[in-house]
C-alpha beads as a LAMMPS data file, in Angstrom:
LAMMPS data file: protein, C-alpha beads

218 atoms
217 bonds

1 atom types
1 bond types

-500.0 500.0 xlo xhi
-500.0 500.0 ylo yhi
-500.0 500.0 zlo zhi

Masses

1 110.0

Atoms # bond

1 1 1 -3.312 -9.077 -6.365
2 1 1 -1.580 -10.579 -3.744
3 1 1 0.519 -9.130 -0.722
4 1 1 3.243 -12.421 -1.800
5 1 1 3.878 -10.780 -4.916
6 1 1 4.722 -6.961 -3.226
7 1 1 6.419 -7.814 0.236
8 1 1 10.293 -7.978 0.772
9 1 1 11.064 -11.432 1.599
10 1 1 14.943 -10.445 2.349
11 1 1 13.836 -9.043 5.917
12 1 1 16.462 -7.962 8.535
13 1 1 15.474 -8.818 12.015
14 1 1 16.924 -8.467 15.394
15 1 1 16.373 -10.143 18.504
16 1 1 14.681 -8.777 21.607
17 1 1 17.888 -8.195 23.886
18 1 1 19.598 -5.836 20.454
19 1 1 20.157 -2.256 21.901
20 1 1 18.828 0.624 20.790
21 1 1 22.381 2.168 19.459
22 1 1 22.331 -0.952 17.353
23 1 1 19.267 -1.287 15.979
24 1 1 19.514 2.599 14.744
25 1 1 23.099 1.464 12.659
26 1 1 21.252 -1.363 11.438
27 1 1 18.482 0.980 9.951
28 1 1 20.998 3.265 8.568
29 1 1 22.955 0.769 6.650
30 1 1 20.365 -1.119 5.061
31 1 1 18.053 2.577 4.486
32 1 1 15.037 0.757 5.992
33 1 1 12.234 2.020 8.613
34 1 1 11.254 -1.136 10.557
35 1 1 12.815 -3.996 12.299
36 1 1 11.003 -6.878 12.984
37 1 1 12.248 -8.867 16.531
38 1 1 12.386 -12.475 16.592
39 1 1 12.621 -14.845 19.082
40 1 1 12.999 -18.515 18.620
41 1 1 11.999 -17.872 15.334
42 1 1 8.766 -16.188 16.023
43 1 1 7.626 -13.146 15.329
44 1 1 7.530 -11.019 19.000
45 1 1 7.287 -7.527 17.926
46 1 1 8.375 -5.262 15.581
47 1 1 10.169 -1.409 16.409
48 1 1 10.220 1.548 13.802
49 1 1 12.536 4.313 13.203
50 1 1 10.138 6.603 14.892
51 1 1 9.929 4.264 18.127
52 1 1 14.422 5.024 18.253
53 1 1 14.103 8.935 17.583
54 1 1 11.626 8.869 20.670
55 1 1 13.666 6.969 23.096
56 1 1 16.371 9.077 22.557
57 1 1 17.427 11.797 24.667
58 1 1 16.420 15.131 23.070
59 1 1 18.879 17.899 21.788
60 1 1 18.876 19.647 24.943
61 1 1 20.383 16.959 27.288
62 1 1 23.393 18.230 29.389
63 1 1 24.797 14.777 28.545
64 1 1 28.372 14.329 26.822
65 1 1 29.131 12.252 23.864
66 1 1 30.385 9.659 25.842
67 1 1 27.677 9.384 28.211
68 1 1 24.678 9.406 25.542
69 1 1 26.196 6.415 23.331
70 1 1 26.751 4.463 26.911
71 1 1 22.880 5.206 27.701
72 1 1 21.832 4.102 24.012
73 1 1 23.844 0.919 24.453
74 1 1 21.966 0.205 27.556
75 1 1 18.510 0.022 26.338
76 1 1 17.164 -2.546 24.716
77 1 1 14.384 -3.241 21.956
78 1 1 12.144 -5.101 24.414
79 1 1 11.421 -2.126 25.571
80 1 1 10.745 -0.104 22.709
81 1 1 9.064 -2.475 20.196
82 1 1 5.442 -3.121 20.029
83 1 1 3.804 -5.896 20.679
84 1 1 0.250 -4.962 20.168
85 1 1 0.899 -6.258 16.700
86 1 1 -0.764 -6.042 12.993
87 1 1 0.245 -8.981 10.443
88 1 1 -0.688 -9.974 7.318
89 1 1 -0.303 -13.459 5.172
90 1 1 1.118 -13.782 1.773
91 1 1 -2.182 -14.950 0.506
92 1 1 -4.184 -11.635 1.234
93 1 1 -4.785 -9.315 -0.827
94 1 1 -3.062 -6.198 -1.397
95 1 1 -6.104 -3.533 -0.673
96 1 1 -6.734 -5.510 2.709
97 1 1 -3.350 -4.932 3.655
98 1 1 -3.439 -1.469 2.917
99 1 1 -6.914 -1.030 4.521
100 1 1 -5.567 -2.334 7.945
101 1 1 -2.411 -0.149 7.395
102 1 1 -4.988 3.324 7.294
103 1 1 -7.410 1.803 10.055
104 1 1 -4.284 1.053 12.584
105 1 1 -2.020 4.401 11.250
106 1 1 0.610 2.433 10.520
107 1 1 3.227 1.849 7.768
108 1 1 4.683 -1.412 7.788
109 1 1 3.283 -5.227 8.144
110 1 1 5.284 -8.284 9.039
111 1 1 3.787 -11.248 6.788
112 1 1 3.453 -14.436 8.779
113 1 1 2.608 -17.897 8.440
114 1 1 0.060 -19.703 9.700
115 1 1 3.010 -20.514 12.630
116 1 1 3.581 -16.958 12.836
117 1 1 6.844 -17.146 11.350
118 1 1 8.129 -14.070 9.659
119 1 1 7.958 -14.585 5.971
120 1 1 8.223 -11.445 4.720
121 1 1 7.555 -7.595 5.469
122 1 1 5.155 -5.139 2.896
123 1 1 5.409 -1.370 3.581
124 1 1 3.520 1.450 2.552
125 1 1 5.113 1.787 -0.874
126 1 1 5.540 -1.452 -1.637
127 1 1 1.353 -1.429 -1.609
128 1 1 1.662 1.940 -3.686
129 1 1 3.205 -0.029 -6.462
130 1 1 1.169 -2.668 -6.451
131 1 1 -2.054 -0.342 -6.644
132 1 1 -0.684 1.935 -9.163
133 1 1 0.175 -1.904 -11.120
134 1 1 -3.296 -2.557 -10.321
135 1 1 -4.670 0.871 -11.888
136 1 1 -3.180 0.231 -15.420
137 1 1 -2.102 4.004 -15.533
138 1 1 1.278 2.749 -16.743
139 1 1 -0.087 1.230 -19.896
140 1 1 -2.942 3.136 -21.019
141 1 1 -3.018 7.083 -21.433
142 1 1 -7.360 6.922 -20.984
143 1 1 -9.446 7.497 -18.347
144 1 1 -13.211 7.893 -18.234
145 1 1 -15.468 8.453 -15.042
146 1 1 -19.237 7.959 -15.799
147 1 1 -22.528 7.613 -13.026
148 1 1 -24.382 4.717 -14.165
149 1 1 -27.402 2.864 -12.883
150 1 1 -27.089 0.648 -10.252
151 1 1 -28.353 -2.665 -11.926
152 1 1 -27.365 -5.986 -14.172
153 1 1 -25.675 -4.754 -17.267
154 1 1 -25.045 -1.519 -16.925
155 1 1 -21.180 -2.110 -16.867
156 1 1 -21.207 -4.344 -20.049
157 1 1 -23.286 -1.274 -21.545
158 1 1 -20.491 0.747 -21.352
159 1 1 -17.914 -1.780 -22.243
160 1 1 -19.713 -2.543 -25.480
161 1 1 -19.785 1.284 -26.365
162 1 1 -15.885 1.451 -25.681
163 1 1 -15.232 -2.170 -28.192
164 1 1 -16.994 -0.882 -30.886
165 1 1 -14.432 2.184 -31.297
166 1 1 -11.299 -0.272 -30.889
167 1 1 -10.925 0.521 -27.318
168 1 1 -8.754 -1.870 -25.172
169 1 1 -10.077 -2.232 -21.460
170 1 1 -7.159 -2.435 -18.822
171 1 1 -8.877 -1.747 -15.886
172 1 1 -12.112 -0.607 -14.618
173 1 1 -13.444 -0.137 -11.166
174 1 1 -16.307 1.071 -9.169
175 1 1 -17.525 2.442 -5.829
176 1 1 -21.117 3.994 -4.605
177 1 1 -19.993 6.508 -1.837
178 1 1 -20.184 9.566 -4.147
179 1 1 -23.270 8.506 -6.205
180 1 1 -27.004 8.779 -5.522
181 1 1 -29.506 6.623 -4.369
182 1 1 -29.410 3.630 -7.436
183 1 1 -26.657 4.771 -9.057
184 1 1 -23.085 4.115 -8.937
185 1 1 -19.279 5.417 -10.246
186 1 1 -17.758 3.552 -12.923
187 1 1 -14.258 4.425 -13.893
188 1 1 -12.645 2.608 -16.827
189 1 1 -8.960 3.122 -18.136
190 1 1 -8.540 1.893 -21.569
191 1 1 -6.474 2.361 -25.013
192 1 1 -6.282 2.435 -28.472
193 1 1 -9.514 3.746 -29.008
194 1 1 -10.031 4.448 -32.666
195 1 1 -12.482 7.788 -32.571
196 1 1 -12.324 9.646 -28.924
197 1 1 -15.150 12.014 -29.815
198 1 1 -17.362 9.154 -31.071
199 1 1 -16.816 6.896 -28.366
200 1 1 -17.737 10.510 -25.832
201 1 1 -20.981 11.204 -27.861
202 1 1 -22.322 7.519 -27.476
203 1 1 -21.028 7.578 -24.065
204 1 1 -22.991 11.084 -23.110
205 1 1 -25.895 10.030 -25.023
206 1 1 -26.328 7.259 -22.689
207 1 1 -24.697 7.809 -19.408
208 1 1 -23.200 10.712 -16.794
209 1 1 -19.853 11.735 -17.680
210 1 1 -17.826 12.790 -14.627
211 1 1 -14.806 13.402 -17.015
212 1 1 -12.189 12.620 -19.251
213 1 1 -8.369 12.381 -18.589
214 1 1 -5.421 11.538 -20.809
215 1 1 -2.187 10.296 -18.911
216 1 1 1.181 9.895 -20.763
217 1 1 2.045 6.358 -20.834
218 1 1 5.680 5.939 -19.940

Bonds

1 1 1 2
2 1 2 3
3 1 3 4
4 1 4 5
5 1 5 6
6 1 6 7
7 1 7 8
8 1 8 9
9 1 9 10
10 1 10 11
11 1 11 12
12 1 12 13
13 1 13 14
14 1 14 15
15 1 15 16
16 1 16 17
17 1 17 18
18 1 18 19
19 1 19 20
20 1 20 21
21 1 21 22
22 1 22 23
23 1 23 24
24 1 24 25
25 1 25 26
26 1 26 27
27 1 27 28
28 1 28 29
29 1 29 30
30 1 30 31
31 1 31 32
32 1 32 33
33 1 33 34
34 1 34 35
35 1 35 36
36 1 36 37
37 1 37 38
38 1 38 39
39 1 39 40
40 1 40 41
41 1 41 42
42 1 42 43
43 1 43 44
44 1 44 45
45 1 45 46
46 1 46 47
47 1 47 48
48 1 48 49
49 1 49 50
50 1 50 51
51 1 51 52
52 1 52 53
53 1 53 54
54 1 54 55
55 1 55 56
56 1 56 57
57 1 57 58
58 1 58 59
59 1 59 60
60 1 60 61
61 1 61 62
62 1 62 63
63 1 63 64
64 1 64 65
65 1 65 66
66 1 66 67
67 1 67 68
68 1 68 69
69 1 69 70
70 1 70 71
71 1 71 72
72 1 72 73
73 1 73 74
74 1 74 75
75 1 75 76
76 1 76 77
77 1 77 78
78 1 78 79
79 1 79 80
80 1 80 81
81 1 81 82
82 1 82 83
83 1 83 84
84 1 84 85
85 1 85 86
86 1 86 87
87 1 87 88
88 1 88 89
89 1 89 90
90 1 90 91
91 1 91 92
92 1 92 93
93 1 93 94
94 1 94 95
95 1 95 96
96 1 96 97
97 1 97 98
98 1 98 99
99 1 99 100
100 1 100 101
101 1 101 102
102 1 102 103
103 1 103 104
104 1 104 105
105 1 105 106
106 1 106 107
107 1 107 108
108 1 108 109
109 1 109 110
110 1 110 111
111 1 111 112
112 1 112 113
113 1 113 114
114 1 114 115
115 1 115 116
116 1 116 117
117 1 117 118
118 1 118 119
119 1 119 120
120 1 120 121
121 1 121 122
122 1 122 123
123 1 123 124
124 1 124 125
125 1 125 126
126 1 126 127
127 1 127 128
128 1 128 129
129 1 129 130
130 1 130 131
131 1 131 132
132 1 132 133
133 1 133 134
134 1 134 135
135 1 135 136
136 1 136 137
137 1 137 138
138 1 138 139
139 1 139 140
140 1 140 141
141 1 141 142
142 1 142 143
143 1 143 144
144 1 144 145
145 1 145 146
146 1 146 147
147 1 147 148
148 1 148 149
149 1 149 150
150 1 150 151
151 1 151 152
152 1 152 153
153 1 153 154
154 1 154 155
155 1 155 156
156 1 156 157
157 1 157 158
158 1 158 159
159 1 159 160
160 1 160 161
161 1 161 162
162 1 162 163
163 1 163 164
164 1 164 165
165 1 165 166
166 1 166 167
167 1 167 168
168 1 168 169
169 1 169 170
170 1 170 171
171 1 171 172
172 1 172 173
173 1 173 174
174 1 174 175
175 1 175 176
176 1 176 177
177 1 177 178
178 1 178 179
179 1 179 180
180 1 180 181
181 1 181 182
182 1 182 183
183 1 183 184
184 1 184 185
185 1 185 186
186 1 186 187
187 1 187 188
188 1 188 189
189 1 189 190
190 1 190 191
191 1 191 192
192 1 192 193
193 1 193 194
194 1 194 195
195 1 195 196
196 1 196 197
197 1 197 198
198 1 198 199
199 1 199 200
200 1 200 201
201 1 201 202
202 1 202 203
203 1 203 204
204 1 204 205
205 1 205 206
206 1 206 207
207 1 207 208
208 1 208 209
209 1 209 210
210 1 210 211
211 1 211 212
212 1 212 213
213 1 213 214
214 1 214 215
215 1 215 216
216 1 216 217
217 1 217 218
């Protein structure tokens, strides 16, 4: 799946010379976490809602009310945002984007064209929908975790076992970091299966069972 599909494409922006005082109300009245800064319709930086609460004075200032919103009006996001920055395309896909988000500890990524124009922005959550799209948990109350071999087949095995009670496949994935040496994790999330405890004898008979979870379908 595709970050084009997830990211906001209405993005809110500001330009490089905005000050700090208004990039904070901007934030507030739109209820979003990061601005993006453009110049000459490029993409220059980008400045978060943690990046403001640090450049602010602390609680403990002897400043007046007066004097802190003068300060705040006098700095700029050039000197806050970051520059050092992450981007994605609309053509990647969705895990990538949220693999750079974990490696890089951040929560947000500006999507650019191959210009580097600013196309679009995805955000953590926006990639938490798409995955939880991705897992099928919203349409199918089934999920089975098995250790298979590690070889041609082995998946189609299992899929064969689940047809021949009814079962509907709407997702399966798998990964080897857990399993041993020639083996690997299947997990498959499925529905309408005709005859649960005949489907888990077969499956047992033939494979590992890691387990067995039922999710209500909303």
């Amino acid at each position: 799946m595709l970050v084009k599909y997830w990211m906001t494409t209405e993005v809110i922006t500001v330009d490089e010379d905005v000050s700090l005082m208004q990039a904070s109300k901007l934030m507030k009245e739109h209820g979003i976490k990061h601005l993006p800064v453009i110049q000459e319709r490029r993409l220059v930086g980008i400045v978060s809602d943690r990046d403001l609460k640090e450049a602010q004075p602390s609680d403990a200032t002897s400043l007046d009310i007066h004097e802190l919103y003068y300060l705040l009006d006098k700095v700029r996001i050039k000197s806050l945002m970051s520059t050092n920055l992450h981007t994605t395309t609309g053509e990647e896909v969705i895990e990538r984007a949220a693999s750079l988000m974990l490696d890089y500890d951040i929560s947000a990524l500006p999507v650019v064209d191959q210009e580097g124009k600013l196309k679009g922005i995805v955000t953590k959550g926006d990639l938490f929908r798409g995955l939880i799209a991705i897992s099928g948990i919203q349409r199918a109350q089934l999920q089975i975790g098995l250790e298979i071999e590690d070889r041609p087949g082995a998946v189609k095995k299992v899929t064969d076992l689940i047809r021949t009670q009814g079962g509907r496949i709407v997702n399966f994935t798998t990964h080897y970091e857990e399993a041993p040496e020639g083996f690997r994790h299947l997990y498959i999330r499925c529905k309408a299966v005709e005859n649960e405890d005949a489907l888990f004898g077969k499956l047992e008979k033939n494979f590992k069972l890691l387990y067995r979870a039922h999710y209500k379908v909303e």
